[in-house]
N, C-alpha and C positions, 0 to 999 in steps of 0.2 A: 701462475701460468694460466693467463687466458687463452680460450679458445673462438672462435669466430660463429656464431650461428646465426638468424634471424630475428632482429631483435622485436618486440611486440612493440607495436604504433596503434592510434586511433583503430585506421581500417575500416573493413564495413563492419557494421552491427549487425550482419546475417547472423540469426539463432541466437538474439539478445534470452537474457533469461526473462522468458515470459509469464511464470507464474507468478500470478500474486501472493505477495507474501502475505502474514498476519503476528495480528499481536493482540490479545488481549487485554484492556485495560481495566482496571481494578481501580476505585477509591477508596482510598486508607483505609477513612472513617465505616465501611464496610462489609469488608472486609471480614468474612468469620459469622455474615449474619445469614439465618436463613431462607435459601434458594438466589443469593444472589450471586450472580456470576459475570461482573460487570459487562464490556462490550467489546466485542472481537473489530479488530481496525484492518481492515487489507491497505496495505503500505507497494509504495509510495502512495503518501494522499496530499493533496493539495488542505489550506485551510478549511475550506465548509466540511473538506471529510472527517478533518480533526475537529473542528469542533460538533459535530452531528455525535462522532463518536464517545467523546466526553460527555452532552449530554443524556446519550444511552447509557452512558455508566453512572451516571446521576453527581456529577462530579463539575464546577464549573470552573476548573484551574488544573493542567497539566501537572503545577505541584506538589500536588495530592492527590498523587495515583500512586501503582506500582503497575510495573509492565510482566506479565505474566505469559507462559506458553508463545512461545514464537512457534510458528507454522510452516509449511510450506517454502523456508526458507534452504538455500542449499545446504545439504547435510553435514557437509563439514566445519556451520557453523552453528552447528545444535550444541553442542557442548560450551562452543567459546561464548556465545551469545547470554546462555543462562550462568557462566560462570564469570560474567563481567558484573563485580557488583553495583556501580555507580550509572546508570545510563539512563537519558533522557529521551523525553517523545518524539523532540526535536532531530537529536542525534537517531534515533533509530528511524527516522523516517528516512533521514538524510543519506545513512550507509544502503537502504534498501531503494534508494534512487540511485545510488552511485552503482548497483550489482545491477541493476534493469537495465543498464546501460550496456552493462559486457557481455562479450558473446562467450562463446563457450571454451576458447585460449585464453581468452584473460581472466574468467573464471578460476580455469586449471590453473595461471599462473597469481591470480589471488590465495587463492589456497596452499601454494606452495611458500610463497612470500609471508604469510600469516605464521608457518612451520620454522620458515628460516629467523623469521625475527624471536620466534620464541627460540628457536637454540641461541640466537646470539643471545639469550638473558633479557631481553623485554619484554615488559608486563604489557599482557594482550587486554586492555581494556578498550571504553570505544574511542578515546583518541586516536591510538595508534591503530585502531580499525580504521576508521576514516582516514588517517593519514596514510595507508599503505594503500589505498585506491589511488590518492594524487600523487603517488610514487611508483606506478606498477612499470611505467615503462622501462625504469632504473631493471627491474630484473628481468634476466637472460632466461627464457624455458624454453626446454628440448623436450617436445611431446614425445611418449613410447619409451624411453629410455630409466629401465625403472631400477634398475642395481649397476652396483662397480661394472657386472661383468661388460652387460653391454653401452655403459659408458665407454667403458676398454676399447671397445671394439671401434667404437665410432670415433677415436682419437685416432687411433692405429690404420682405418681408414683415410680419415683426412688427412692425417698428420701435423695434428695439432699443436702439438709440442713442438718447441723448439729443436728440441734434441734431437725429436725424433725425425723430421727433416733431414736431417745433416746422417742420419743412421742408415746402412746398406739392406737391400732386401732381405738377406738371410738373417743380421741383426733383429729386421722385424720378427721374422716368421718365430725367432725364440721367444719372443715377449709375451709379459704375461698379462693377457688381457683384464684380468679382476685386478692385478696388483695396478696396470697400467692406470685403471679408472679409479682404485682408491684412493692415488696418488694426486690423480687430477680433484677430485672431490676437496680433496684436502687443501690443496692447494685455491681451487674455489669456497671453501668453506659452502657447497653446495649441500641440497638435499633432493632427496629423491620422496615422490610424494604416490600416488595408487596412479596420478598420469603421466609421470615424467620426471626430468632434472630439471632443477633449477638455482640459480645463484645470485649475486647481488652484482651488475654489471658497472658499477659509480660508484664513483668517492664521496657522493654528494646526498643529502636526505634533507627533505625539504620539509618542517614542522609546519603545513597549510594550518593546520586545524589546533591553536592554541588550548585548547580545550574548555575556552569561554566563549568564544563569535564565531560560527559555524560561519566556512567560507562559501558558500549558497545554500540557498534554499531551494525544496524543488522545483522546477518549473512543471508544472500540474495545469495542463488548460479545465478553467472552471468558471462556469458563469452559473444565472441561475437555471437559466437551460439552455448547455452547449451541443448543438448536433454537427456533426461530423459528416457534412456532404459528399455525395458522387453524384455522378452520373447513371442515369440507368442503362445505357450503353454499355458500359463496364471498359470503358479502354482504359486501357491498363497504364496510359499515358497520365490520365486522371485518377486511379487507383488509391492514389492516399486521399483523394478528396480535398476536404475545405471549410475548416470549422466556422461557425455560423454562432456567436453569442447574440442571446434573446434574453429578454427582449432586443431587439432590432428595430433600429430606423428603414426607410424604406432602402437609402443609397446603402445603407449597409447591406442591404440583401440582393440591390442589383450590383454590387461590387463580389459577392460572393457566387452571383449567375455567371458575372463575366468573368471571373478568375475559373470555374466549369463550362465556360464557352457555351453557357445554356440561356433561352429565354424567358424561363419559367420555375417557380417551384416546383410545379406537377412534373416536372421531369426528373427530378431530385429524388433520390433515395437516401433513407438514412443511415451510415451504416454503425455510428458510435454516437454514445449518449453520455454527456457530463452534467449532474442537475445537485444543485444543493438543498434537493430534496430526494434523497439517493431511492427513493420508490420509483421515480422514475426513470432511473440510468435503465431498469428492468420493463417497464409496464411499455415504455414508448418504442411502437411498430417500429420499421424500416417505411411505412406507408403510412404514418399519423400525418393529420392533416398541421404543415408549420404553421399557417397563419394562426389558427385555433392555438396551436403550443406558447406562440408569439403574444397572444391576447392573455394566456395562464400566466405565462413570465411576468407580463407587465402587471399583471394583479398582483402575485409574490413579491416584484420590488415592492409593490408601496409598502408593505408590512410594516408597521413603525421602528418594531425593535426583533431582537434575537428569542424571547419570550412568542409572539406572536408565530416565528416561524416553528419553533418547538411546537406549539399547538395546534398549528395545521398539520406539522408530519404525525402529530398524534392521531389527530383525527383520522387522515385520511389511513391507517391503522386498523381503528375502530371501524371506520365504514366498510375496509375490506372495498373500497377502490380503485376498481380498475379505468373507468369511464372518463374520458376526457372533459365532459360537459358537468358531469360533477365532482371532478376535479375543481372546475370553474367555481359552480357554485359552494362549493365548501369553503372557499378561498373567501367568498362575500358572505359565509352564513357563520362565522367562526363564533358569532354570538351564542347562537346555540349549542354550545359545547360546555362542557367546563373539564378540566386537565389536574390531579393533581398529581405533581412532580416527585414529591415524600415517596411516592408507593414504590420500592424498587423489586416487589417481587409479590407473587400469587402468596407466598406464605409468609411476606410481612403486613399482607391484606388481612390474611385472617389473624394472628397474631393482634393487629387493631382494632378486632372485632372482640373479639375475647378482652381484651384488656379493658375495654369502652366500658365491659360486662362486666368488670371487675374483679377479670379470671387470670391468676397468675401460670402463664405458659410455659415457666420453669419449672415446674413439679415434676414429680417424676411419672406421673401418672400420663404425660405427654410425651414421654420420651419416642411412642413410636405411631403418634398422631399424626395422619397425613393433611398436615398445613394447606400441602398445596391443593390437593381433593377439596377441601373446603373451601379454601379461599376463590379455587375458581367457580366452584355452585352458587356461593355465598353472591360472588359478582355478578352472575347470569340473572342471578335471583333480584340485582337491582337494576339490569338494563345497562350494566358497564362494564368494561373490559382490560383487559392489562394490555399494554402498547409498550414498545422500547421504550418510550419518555415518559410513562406514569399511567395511572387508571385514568383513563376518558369515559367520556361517559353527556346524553345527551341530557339539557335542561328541557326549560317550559316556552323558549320561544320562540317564534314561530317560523320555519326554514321558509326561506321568499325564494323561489326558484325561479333565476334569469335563463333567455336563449345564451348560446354566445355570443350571438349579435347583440345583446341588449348589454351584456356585461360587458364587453369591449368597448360599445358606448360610455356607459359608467366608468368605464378606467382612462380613457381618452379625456373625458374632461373631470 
């Protein structure tokens, strides 16, 4: 016995869930050593975030991780999340795009849907996590309605039933509103969750997600440095702006003026930052000068390999960078650096140092030796630092410090 409510569509995405979520990544081989605690990932991420992340966790293959501590995630799926035992980086990036997407009734109505599939007897791992996203519209939720009684009630209102239709006032007035609504539950094989009812409104369940080829990937805008234009006018007509991937050709930026009706970049403010050099998404103003950003991007592409960009976000780390201009030049002086990748923590620093020495740091005479105290004096003491991607640390030659104008030249030809 169905009854007729509103059923949940697209809609707007007013009060998308807007927190980033997270997740922790661990490599295997790690694991258990100490002070490492590999690299916390805010999801959804596009690839440079994944792989930025993996290399902060010293790890260069999604395969050899474990996913550890999920965060910030909606609370009702703290429990299901950690007690899924098979799940990938891919799968979890994917289900935390799929949840950034919904507002806060389809939320309520994912979590009710996760409830009902485990009473029907289905194992809640991340297939059927993913797959109850491309199935949400299949179920029926009734916000506020959180026991039999007031299910009851709102039948015997509408007159939802059949029967009850064809039934005389005073027949109503004796019904029993809890019995009326347990009947109907029953009948819906529905559940009632902390926001509501809900039930499975179709005959139909659609397996999107085989649980080998995820059916998309996220759509994550990412360049090497993406800015997200307005207007400084603020009309609100322009309001979402207009992303700009840099480097940039020139029609690329007057096609980005004309889609803001503007003739200039000096009119441009920034209001969101996407960089695969995530020090950036933070350091870069709403008021940094693009062209100068635009001449840094074009230095960053040439970088030959994934190696090379590792060592710049080391450095710029090390340097404690905020400065656009030597940004610039750290980009052209990468020479004088040197990076190693091995070090995954201040107390596997010193643990190296010791062992060189031919000091075995299992004794028990260590057991409440502060590694990490040492290891970061020991490092101050040589001029080097501990970084997300390894100890950096400067050599012997010689930093050549260009204007932007002069570097921009050099990258132009």
């Amino acid at each position: 016995m169905k009854y007729v409510v509103n059923r949940l569509c697209g809609g707007s995405f007013f009060g998308r869930y807007k927190t980033k979520m997270q997740v922790t990544i661990m490599a295997n081989q790690y694991i258990g050593q100490r002070g490492y605690t590999g690299a916390v990932l805010k999801l959804p991420a596009g690839k440079a975030g994944i792989a930025d992340a993996l290399a902060c966790a010293h790890t260069p293959s999604e395969k050899e991780i474990a996913l550890k501590w999920f965060e910030d995630w909606p609370q009702f799926l703290d429990n299901v999340l950690e007690e899924c035992e098979e799940k990938t980086l891919e799968e979890v990036n994917l289900l935390a795009y799929k949840l950034s997407q919904m507002d806060e009734t389809q939320l309520d109505t994912y979590e009710g849907a996760i409830k009902l599939r485990q009473e029907d007897g289905n194992r809640i791992d991340m297939k059927e996590l993913i797959n109850i996203c491309y199935n949400l519209d299949l179920f029926v939720f009734q916000p506020d309605i959180l026991n039999d009684n007031m299910l009851g009630e709102l039948c015997l209102m509408g007159e939802l039933l059949d029967v009850i239709q064809e039934a005389s006032d005073e027949v109503l007035d004796m019904l029993d509103e809890e019995k009326v609504g347990r009947a109907l539950r029953k009948s819906d094989k529905g559940v009632f969750t902390t926001k509501g009812y809900l039930f499975f409104g179709s005959d139909t369940w659609t397996e999107t997600y085989d649980g080998i080829h995820l059916p998309e990937h996220p759509d994550i805008h990412e360049g090497v440095i993406s800015l997200r234009l307005s207007s400084l006018d603020c009309n609100p007509e322009k309001y979402n702006g207009v992303w700009l991937d840099l480097p940039a050709e020139e029609t690329e930026i007057e096609q980005a003026l004309e889609r803001l009706e503007l003739s200039s970049l000096e009119s441009c403010i920034i209001t969101e930052v996407r960089s695969i050099v995530p020090l950036f998404n933070y350091q870069i103003a709403s008021d940094t000068d693009i062209n100068e950003l635009n001449i840094l991007a074009e230095r960053i592409q040439t970088f030959p390999d994934r190696e090379t960009l590792i060592k710049y976000k080391a450095v710029l780390e090390f340097e404690q960078s905020n400065d656009l201009e030597l940004n610039l030049n750290i980009a052209n002086n990468l020479n004088c650096y040197e990076l190693d990748p091995s070090i995954i923590s201040l107390e596997c620093y010193a643990e190296q140092v010791f062992q060189k020495a031919g000091i075995d740091t299992d004794d028990p005479s260590f057991a409440y030796f502060d590694f990490r105290g040492y290891g970061e004096r020991y490092m101050l003491k040589k001029g080097a630092a501990m970084t997300p991607y390894g100890v950096a640390s400067r050599n012997e030659q010689t930093f050549v410090w260009e204007s932007a104008r002069s570097v921009s030249d050099m990258v132009m030809q």
